[in-house]
N, C-alpha and C positions, 0 to 999 in steps of 0.2 A: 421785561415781561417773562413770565414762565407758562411752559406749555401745560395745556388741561388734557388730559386723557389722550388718546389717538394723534390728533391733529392741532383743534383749535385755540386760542390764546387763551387763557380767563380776563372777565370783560372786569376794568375796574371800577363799576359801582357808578359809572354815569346817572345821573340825574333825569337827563330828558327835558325835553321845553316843558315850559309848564303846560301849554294848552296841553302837549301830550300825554302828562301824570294829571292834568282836572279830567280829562277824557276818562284815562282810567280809572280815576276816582266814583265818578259819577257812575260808569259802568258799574260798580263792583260789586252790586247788588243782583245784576244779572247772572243765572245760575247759569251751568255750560250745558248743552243742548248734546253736546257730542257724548261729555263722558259717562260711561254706565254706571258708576256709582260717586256717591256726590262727596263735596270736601273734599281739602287740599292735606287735612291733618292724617292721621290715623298710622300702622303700622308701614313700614316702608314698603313693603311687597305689596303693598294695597296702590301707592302712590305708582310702585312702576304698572301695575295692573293697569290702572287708570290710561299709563303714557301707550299701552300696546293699541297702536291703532295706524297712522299713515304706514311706519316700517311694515309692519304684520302684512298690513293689504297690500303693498308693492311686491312684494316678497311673494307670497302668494299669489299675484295676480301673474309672478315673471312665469310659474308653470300653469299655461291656459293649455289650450288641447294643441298652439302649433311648438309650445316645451315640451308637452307628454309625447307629440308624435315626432320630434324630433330626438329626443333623447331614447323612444321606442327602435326608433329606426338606427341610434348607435347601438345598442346592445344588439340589437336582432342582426346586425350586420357585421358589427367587430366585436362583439362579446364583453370582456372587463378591458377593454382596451382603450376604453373613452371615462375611465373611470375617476385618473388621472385629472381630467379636465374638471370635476367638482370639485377636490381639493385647493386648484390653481385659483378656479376663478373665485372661492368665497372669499378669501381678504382683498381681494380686487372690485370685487361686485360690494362688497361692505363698502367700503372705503368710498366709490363711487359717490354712491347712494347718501350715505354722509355727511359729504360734500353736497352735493345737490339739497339735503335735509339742513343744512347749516346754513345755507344760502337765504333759506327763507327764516330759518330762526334769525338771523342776524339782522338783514335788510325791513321783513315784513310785505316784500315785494319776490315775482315770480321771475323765474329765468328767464323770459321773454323781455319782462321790463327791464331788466340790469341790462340784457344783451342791447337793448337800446341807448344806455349809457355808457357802455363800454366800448362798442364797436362804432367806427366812421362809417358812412351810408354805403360805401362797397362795402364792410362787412354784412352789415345789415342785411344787404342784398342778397348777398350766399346765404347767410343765415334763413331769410324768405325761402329760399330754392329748395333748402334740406327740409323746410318744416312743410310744407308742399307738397314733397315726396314721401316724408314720415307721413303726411296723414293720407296718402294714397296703399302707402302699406299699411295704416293701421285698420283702412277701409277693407284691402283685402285680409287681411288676416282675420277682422271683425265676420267677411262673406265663411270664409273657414271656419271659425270658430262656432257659428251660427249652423254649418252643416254637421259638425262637429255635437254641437248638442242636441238637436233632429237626429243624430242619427243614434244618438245615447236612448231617446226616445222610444225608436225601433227597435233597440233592442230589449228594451220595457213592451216591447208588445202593444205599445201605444199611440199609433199610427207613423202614418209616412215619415221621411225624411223634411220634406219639402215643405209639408204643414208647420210641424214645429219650430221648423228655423223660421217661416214668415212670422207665426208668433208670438215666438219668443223675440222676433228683433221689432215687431210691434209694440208689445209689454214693454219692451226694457227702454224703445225711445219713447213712450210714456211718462215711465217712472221718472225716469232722466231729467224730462222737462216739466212736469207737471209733480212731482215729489219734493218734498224738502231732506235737507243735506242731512238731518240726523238719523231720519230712518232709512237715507241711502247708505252711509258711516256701519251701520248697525246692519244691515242686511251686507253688507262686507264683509264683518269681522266673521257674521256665521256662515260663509260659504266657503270661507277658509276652512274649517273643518272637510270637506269633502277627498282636500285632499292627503289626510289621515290614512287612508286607503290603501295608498301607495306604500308606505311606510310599512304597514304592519306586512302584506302581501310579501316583500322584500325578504325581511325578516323570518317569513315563516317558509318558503320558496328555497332560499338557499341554503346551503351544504359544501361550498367551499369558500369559506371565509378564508382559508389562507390566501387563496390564489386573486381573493378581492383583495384583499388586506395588500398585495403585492401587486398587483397595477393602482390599487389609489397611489401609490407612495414611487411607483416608476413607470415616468410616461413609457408608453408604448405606443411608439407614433409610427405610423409607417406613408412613404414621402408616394401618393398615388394621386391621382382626380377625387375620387369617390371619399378617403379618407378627409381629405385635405377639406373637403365643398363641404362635408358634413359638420370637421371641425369648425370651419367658421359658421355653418348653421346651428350647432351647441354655444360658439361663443358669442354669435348672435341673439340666441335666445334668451340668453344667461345673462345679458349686457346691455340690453333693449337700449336706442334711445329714448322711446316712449316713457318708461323707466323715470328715467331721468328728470323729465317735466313732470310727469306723476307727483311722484316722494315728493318736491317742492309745491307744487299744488295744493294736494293735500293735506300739507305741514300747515299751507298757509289755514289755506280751508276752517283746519281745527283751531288754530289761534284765533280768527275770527269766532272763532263761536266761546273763546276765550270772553270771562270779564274783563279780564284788566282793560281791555282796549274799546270796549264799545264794540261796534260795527268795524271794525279797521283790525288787522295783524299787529300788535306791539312787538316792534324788533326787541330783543334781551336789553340792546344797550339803554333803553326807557325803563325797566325793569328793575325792583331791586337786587342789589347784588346776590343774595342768599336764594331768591327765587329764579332770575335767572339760569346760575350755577345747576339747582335742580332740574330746569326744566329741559338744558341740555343735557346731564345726564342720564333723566329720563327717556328724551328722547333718541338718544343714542344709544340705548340699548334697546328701544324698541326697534330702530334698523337694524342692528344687528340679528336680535332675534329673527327678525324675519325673513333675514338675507340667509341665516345658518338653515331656518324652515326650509326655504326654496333651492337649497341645493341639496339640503338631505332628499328632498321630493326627486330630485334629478338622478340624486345620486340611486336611491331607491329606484329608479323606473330602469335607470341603466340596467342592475344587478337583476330585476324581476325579468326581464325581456333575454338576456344575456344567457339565464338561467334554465328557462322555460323556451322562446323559440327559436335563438342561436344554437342551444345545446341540442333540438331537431331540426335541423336545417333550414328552418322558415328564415332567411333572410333579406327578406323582402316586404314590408308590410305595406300593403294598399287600402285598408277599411279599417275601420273601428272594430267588427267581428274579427278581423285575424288580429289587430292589438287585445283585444279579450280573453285570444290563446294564452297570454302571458299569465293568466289570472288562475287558469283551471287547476296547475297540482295543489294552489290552494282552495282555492271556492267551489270547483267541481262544480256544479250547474248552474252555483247561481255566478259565474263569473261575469255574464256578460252582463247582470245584475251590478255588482260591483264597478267593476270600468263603466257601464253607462251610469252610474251615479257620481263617478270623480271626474267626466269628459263633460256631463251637466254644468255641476257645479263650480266646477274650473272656468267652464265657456261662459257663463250667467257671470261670475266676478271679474274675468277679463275685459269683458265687450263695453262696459262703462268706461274701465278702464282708460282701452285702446280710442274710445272717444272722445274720451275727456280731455287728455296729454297732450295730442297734434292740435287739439281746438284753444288750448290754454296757452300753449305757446305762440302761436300765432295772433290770437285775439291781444296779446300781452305785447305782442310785439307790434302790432299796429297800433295800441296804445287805447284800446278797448275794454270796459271791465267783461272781468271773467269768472265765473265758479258757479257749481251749482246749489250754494248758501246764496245765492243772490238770486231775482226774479227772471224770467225772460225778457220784461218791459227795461231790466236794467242792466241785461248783460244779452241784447239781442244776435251781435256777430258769434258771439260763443255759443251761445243754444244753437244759432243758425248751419255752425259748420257740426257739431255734437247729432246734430237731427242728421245734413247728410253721410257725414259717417255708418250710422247706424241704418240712414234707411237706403243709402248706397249700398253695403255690405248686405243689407235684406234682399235686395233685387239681385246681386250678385249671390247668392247663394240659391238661389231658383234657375243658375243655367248649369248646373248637374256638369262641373268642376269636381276634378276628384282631388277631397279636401289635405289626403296625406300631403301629395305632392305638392299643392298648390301652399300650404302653410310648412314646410320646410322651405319653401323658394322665398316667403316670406323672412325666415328666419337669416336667409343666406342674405336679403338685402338689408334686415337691419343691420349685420354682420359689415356690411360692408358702410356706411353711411353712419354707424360709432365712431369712428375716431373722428369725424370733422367737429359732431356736438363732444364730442369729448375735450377737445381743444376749448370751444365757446364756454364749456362749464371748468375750466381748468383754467382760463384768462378771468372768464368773472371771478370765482372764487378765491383768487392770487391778489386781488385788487383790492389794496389797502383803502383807497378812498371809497370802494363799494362795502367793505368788511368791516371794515375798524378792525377793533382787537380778534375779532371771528377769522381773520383771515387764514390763509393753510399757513399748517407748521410742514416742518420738513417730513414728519411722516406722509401728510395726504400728498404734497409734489410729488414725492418718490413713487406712491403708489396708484397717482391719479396719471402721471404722465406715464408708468410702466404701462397702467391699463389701455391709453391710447397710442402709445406706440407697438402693444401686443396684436390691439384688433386693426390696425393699418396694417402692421406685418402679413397676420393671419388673411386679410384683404387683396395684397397684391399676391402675394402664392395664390393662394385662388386662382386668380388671372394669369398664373406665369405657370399652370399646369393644365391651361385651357380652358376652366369656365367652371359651371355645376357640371356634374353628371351624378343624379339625383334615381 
């Protein structure tokens, strides 16, 4: 065997049962629902056009408003000293995500289901314990995020705090349940654009690029509480395991809405050779792409905060109006304009998100179907815990919680509850008889197991400098 690109093996042109190529057969009349323009043929950049869609949304969805206000709160507090940390974690958070995104090209099944082949009923059981706790964090982080865009609202001039987050978390577990997967798909890819914002802000705000240029490229770390609690709430953020179940989710998601398979995910190894080959390199450069998006976003909010309220002493951010200070030597009045348009539409593509991941994992691991291409009558426990997520997180956002701090604590607990699903996605994905030819090459071990032996590290310091202090 020889290695394909990054990680994975090249698959040798299996066949597949027959029932599973008459499946696709019959299917193949079925156009795809997801993609925005049609055919498999045409110019290449059209073909990867096509493939930009789970990466892009994961990627995007990793800077929601508790990334912006956590990576607001590195620069406002250590200046380009956290700057360091975007360069580290992109071929780590790529590589992850990858992995996770290979898992479902491969199998046609989610990392809930595998972690049920994989694991003996004590693992299984931890594994229950973590996806329990992820979705109690993704509950609060959804309460945040939801205050978070009420209060982008506010700053629109467009009433309370409190209104808009009940609304919006009304609206969104609507759509949720009662919409279909393409114009959820398609209302993702355009809320990605919101956060364009950041980027240009960055760009037009700073004036010492040398001195960026010289902390991207040499940590600056300094051994405190506050440093230490923040790093692991950046490399929590940046590392999500919600993340994790997402990008496979997703992947699956959009294969079902694949012809080749029908109603069902076709693993590659069913696939012919020349289309498989594509459809993984397609798809690997759409995580990629979206992993490099969401650390540029990071990287940018660092430098605009750094720049703007580090360099006047604001080092302390508690509200959305004092993150908007960051905005002003470029926007001038309309900033709070600006940042409550990127805290909007960050929070509006996160909260599906944060829903979706703990509810997919868990329903997959009880052995339940799951996705929102599928009805409620036919994927009831998933819509059921997706409903309380969001309408938990709605009730929690009505007891006037102040959201910076409450969603950096967020940040700090996925930070620390990464390296266990890191390990579960680093045993499934090693597993030849779950893989076949997909399984990791020596690049993703090196880079999958550095990344969970980084965020364990980063976890016990934590705790061996005394806790958060936030």
């Amino acid at each position: 065997m020889v290695t394909n690109g990054l990680m994975a093996r090249k698959p040798e042109g299996k066949a597949g049962s027959a029932s599973t190529v008459a499946a696709g057969a019959r299917a193949s009349s079925r156009p795809s629902e997801v993609d925005i323009t049609k055919g498999r043929t045409g110019p290449v950049w059209r073909q990867y056009l096509r493939a930009m869609g789970p990466g892009l949304v994961t990627g995007a969805s990793d800077d929601d408003p508790s990334g912006i206000a956590t990576y607001s709160q590195a620069g406002a507090r250590f200046g380009f000293s956290f700057l360091w940390a975007a360069l580290l974690t992109l071929p780590l958070m790529a590589a992850v995500q990858e992995i996770c995104d290979r898992t479902a090209l491969a199998t046609g099944t989610g990392l809930g289901e595998l972690a049920v082949k994989r694991f003996q009923r004590a693992g299984r059981t931890i594994l229950a314990v973590l996806l329990a706790a992820l979705i109690i964090a993704n509950g609060l982080n959804i309460a945040a995020d939801l205050v978070a865009v009420g209060s982008g609202m506010q700053l629109l001039h467009a009433g309370p705090t409190w209104l808009w987050a009940l609304l919006a978390g009304v609206l969104i577990t609507a759509l949720l349940v009662l919409g279909d997967f393409a114009r959820i798909a398609l209302a993702f890819k355009v809320l990605c654009a919101a956060l364009l914002a950041y980027l240009v802000v960055a760009v037009l705000v700073t004036h010492q690029w040398g001195s960026v240029l010289t902390h991207t490229v040499i940590p600056h770390i300094q051994f405190n509480k506050a440093y230490l609690a923040l790093l692991v709430a950046v490399l929590g953020t940046t590392i999500s395991p919600y993340l994790f179940f997402w990008q496979s989710a997703h992947r699956l998601e959009e294969m079902r809405e694949e012809p080749e398979g029908g109603t069902q995910a076709q693993p590659l190894k069913y696939q012919p050779t020349k289309r498989a080959r594509r459809k993984q390199s397609t798809s690997r450069l759409d995580v990629f792409v979206g992993m490099t998006f969401s650390n540029l976003v990071m990287f940018a909010i660092i430098v605009a905060t750094a720049q703007t309220l580090h360099a006047h002493g604001r080092t302390n951010i508690q509200s959305a109006a004092q993150a908007a200070e960051a905005l002003k030597p470029f926007a001038g009045h309309f900033a709070s304009t600006i940042f409550a348009l990127g805290f909007i539409g960050s929070g509006l593509l996160a909260i599906p998100v944060l829903a979706g991941s703990g509810s997919v994992g868990m329903a997959g691991l009880l052995g339940k179907h799951w996705g929102f291409s599928r009805s409620v009558r036919k994927a009831p426990v998933f819509y059921g815990l997706v409903a309380l997520g969001t309408a938990g997180g709605t009730a929690l956002s009505l007891l006037h919680v102040n959201p910076i701090k409450l969603l950096v604590f967020v940040a700090v607990l996925n930070g620390v509850i990464a390296a266990p699903f890191l390990f579960v996605v680093m045993r499934v994905s090693s597993s030849k008889q779950l893989m076949g030819d997909y399984v990791n090459g020596n690049a993703a071990k090196i880079l999958g197991w550095t990344t969970a032996t980084l965020m364990g590290v980063a976890a016990i310091a934590l705790f061996a400098t005394g806790g958060v202090s936030l």
